[in-house]
BATI-169294 format. One line per 5 residues: number of its first residue (from 1); for each residue x, y, z of C-alpha. Coordinates in nm, 2 decimals, padded with zeros to 4 digits, always signed. Layout:
BEGIN
NUM> X Y Z; ...
//
This chain:
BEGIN
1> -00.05 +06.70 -12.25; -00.05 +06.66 -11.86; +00.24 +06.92 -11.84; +00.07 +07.20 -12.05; -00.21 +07.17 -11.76
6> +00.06 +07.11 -11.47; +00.18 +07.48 -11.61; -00.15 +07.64 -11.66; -00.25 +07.52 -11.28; +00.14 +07.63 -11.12
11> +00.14 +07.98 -11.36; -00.23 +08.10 -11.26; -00.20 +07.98 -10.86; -00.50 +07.78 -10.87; -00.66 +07.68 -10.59
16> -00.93 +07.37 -10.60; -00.90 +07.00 -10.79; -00.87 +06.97 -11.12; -00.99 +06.59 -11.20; -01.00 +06.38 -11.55
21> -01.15 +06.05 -11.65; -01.21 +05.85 -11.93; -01.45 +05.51 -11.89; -01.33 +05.43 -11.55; -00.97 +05.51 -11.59
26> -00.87 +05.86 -11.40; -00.60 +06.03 -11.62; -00.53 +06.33 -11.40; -00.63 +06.43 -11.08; -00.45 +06.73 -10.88
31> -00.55 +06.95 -10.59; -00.36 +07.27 -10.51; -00.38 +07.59 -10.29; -00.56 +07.61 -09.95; -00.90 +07.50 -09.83
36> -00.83 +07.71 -09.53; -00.59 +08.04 -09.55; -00.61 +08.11 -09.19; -00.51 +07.76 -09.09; -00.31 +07.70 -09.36
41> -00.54 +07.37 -09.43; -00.43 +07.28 -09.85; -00.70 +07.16 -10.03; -00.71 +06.75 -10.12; -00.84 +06.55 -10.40
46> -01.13 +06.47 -10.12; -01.22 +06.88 -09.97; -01.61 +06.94 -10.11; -01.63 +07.27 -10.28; -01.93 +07.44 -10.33
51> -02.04 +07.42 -10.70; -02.27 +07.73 -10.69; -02.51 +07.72 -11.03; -02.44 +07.35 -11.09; -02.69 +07.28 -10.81
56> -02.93 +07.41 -11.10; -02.88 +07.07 -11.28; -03.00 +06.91 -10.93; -03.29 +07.11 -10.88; -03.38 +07.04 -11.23
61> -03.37 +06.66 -11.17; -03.54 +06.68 -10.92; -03.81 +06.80 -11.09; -03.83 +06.56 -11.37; -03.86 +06.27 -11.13
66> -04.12 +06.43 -11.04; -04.26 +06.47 -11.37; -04.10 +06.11 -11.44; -04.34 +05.96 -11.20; -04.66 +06.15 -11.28
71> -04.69 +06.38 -10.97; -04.58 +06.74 -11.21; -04.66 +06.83 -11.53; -04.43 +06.96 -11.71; -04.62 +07.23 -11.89
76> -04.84 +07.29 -11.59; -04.79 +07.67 -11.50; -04.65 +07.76 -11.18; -04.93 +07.91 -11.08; -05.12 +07.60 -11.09
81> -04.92 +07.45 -10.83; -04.80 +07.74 -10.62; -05.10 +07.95 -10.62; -05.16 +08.32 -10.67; -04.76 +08.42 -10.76
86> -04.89 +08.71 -11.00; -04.67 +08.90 -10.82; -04.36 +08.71 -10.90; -04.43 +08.65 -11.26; -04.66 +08.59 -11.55
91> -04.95 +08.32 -11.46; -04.86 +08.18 -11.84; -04.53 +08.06 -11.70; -04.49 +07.67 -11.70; -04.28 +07.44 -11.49
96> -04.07 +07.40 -11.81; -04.02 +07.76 -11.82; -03.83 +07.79 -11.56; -03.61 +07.50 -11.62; -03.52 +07.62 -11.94
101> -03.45 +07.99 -11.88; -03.70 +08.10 -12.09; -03.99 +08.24 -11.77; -03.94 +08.59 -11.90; -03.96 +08.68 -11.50
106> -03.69 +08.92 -11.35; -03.40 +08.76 -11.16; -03.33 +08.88 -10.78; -02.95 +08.82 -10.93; -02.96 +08.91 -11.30
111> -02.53 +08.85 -11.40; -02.56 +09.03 -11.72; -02.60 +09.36 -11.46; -02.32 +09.25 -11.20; -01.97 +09.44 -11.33
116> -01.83 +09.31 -11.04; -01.94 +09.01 -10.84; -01.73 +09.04 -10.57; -01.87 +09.38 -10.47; -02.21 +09.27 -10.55
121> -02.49 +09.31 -10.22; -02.79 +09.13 -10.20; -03.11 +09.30 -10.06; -03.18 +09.15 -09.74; -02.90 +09.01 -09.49
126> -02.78 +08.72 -09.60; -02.82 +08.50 -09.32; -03.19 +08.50 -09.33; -03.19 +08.32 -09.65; -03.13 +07.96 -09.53
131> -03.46 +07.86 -09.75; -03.63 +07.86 -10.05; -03.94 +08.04 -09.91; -03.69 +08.30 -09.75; -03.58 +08.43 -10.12
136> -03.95 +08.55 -10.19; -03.92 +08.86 -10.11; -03.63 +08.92 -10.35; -03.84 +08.83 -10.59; -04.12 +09.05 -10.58
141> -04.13 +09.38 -10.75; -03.89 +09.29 -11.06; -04.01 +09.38 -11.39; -04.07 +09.11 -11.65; -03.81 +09.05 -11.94
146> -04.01 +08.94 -12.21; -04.30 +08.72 -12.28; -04.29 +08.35 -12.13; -04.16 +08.10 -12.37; -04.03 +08.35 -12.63
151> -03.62 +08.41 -12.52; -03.36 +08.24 -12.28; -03.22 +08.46 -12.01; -03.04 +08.26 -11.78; -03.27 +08.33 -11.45
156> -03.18 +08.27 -11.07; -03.54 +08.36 -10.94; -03.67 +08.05 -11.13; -03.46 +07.78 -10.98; -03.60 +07.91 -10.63
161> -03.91 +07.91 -10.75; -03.84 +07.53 -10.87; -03.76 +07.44 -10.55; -04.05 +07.56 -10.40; -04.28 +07.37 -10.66
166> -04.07 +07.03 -10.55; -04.18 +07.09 -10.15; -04.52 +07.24 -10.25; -04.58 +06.88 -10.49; -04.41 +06.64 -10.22
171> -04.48 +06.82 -09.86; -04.10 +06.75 -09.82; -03.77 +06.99 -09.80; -03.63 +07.05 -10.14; -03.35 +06.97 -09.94
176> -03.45 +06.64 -09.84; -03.59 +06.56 -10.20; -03.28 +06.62 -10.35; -03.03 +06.46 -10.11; -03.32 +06.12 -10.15
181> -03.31 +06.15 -10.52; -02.99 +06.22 -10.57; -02.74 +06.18 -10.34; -02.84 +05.90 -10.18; -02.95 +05.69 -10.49
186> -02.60 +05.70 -10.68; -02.37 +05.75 -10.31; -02.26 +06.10 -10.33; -02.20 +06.07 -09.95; -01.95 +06.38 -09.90
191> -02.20 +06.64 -10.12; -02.48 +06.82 -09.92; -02.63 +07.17 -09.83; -02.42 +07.30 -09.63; -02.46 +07.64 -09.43
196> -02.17 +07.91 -09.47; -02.21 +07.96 -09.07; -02.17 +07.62 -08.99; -01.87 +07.47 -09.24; -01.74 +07.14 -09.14
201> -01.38 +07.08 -09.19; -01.41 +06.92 -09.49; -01.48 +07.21 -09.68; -01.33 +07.46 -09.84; -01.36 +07.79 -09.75
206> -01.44 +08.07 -10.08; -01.22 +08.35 -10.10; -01.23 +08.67 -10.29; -00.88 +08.77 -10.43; -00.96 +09.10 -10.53
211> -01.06 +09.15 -10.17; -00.75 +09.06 -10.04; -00.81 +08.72 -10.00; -01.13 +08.77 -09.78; -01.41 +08.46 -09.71
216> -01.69 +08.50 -09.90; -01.92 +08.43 -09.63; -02.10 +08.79 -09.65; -02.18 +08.78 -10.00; -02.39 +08.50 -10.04
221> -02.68 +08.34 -09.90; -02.63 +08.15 -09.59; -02.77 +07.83 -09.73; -02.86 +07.79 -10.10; -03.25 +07.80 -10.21
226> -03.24 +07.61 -10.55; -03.08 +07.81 -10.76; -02.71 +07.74 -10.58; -02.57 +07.61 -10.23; -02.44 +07.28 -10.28
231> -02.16 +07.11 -10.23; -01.96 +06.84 -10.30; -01.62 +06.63 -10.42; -01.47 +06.53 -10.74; -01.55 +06.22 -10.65
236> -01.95 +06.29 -10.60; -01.92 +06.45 -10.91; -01.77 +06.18 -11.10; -02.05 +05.92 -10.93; -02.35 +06.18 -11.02
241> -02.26 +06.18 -11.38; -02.19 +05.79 -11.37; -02.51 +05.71 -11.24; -02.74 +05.99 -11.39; -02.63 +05.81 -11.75
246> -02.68 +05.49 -11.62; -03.06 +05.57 -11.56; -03.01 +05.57 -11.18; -03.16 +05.89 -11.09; -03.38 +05.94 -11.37
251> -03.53 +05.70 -11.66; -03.29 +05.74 -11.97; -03.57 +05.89 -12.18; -03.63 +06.20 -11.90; -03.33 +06.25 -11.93
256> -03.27 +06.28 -12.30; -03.54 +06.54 -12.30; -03.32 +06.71 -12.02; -03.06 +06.76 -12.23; -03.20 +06.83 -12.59
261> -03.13 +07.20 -12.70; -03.48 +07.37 -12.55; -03.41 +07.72 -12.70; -03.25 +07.86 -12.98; -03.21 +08.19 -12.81
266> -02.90 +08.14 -12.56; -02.64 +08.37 -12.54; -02.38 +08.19 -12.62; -02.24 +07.87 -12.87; -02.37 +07.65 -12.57
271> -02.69 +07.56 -12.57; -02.90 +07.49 -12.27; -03.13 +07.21 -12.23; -03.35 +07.15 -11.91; -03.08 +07.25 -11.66
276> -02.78 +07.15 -11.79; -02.56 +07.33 -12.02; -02.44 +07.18 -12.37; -02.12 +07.16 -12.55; -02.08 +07.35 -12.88
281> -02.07 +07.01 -13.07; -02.37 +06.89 -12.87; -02.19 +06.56 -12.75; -02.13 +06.71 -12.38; -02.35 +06.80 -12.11
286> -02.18 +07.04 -11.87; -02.31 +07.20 -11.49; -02.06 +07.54 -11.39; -02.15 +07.74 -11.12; -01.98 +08.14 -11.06
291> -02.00 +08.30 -10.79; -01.76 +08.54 -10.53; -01.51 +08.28 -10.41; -01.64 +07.95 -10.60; -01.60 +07.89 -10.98
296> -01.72 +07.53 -11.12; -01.70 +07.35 -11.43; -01.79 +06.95 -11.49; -01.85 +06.83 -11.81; -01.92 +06.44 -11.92
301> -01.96 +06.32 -12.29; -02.12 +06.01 -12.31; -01.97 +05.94 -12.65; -01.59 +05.92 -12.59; -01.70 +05.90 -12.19
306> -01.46 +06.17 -12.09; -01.52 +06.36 -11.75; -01.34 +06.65 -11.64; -01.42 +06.81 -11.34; -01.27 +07.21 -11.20
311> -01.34 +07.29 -10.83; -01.17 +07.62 -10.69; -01.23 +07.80 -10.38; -01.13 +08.12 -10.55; -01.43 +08.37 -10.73
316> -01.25 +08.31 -11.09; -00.99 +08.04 -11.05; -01.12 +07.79 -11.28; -01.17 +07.90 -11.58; -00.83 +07.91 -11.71
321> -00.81 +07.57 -11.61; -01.12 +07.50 -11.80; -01.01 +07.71 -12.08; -00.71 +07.45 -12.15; -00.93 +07.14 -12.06
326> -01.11 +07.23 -12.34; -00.79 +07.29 -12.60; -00.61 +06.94 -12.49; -00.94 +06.77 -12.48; -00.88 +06.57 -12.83
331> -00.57 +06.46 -12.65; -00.77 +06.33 -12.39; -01.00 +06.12 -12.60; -00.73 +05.94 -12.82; -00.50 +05.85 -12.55
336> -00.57 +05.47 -12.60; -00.46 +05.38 -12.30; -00.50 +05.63 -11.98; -00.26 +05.63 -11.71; -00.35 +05.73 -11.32
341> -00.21 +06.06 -11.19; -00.28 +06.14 -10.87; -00.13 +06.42 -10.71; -00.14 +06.70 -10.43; +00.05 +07.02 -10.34
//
């Protein structure tokens, strides 16, 4: 079982951690390749990756506390707590639009027109979008999709727009809100926002292979505004999924909405919820994030209580990881008694 991934990880160069767990037992937990190419610093089971998209799932939870404690509605439009954004997107859009995919408002970054990500160019210089309010012009100008509530397309410009309902509700940094709901509450002390400037050591630097192993630090936004930007470890990972199930971030029945199918419309076999992705079978809940130089995959099911967790520094380097995650998984789930493997390279 263990070797089959061993040879998927060794054949495809891989570079990230690769991290399994069943109950509280880790069953296999590798890190290959380099954080840093130029210093020739490898990754370790302990470098924070950024997760890209998966900081959707965040934003989203920080919303339902929100709407947890009273302070948002969930069907309140976005218009009722923002303002005049007529310009942005339809005034019939609700909070729960947006977390669902299913706004019907343009995306600054629509994927399903990207043929190439790592050639892709956003419209304003990068490093002026170190906040949420500094992704509004990208916004502006894009035509609608379809009618609010009617189809899922998985949409960027709604996550930023989340995260500017969370500091227009609180009077706080979606920054702050998040790292206080979050982070803090269930100890995911090596996972925060970090800027692509200002990379501590700990972190592993994207790179774009088709680029000839270049950073990625001139196609994305210097800090994340909602949508992406976060970063964080295996071990974080493995703690956030631990403690969101455990009713630590959010009360167990916020979070069952969260994660009940919201739309028949999405693209794919997965369905989404509020935020989070969903297995085919419906017994996992899964956050990935893509984007030049990071791929992401972490998916828990509470059933069998298998986690498995991808992080790779590279624009495409996880998902033939994931893709044989997901074949050997059964194995996973009726090995009765799971042995530690920890290794590095």
């Amino acid at each position: 079982m263990t070797s089959r991934l061993d040879r998927v990880i060794d054949e495809t160069g891989f570079s990230g951690v690769v991290h399994v767990a069943r109950a509280d037992h880790v069953v296999y937990a590798r890190a290959t390749g380099l954080a840093d190419r130029a210093h020739e610093i490898p990754n370790t089971l302990d470098t924070q990756f950024a997760i890209a998209s998966g900081t959707k799932g965040l934003t989203a939870l920080a919303v339902m506390s929100l709407v947890a404690e009273g302070t948002l509605g969930l069907d309140a439009t976005v218009q009722s707590v923002l303002g005049d954004v007529t310009d942005l997107l339809d005034p019939a859009v609700t909070v729960r639009h947006l977390l669902a995919h299913t706004s019907g408002m343009g995306d600054y970054l629509d994927e399903s027109m990207i043929t190439d990500v790592e050639d892709y160019v956003l419209g304003v210089p990068v490093h002026r979008l170190a906040l949420p309010a500094d992704f509004v012009p990208l916004l502006r100008g894009l035509p609608a999709k379809s009618q609010a509530g009617t189809t899922f397309a998985y949409c960027n410009s709604g996550y930023v727009l989340l995260a500017l309902v969370i500091e227009r509700v609180t009077g706080r940094s979606y920054y702050d809100v998040v790292h206080e709901t979050i982070f803090a509450t269930v100890g995911m002390q090596a996972t925060a926002f970090h800027r692509l400037d200002e990379l501590p050591g700990s972190a592993a630097i994207g790179y774009l292979p088709k680029r000839g192993w270049r950073s990625n630090h001139l196609h994305l936004p210097v800090r994340g505004g909602g949508d992406g930007g976060a970063y964080s470890t295996a071990g974080d990972i493995t703690r956030f999924w631990k403690g969101l199930f455990a009713g630590r971030i959010i009360p167990l029945a916020t979070l069952t909405e969260m994660v009940r199918p919201q739309h028949d419309a999405a693209p794919t076999s997965h369905a989404y919820g509020l935020g989070f992705w969903l297995t085919k079978d419906r017994n996992g809940v899964f956050l990935e994030g893509s984007d030049p130089g990071i791929s992401f995959r972490s998916t828990f099911e509470p059933p069998t209580g298998l986690l498995y967790t991808v992080l790779s520094n590279t624009t495409s380097g996880a998902w033939p990881v994931v893709k044989e995650l997901e074949a050997i998984r059964p194995e996973f789930v009726l090995t009765a008694e799971p042995a530690d493997r920890r290794s590095q390279q």
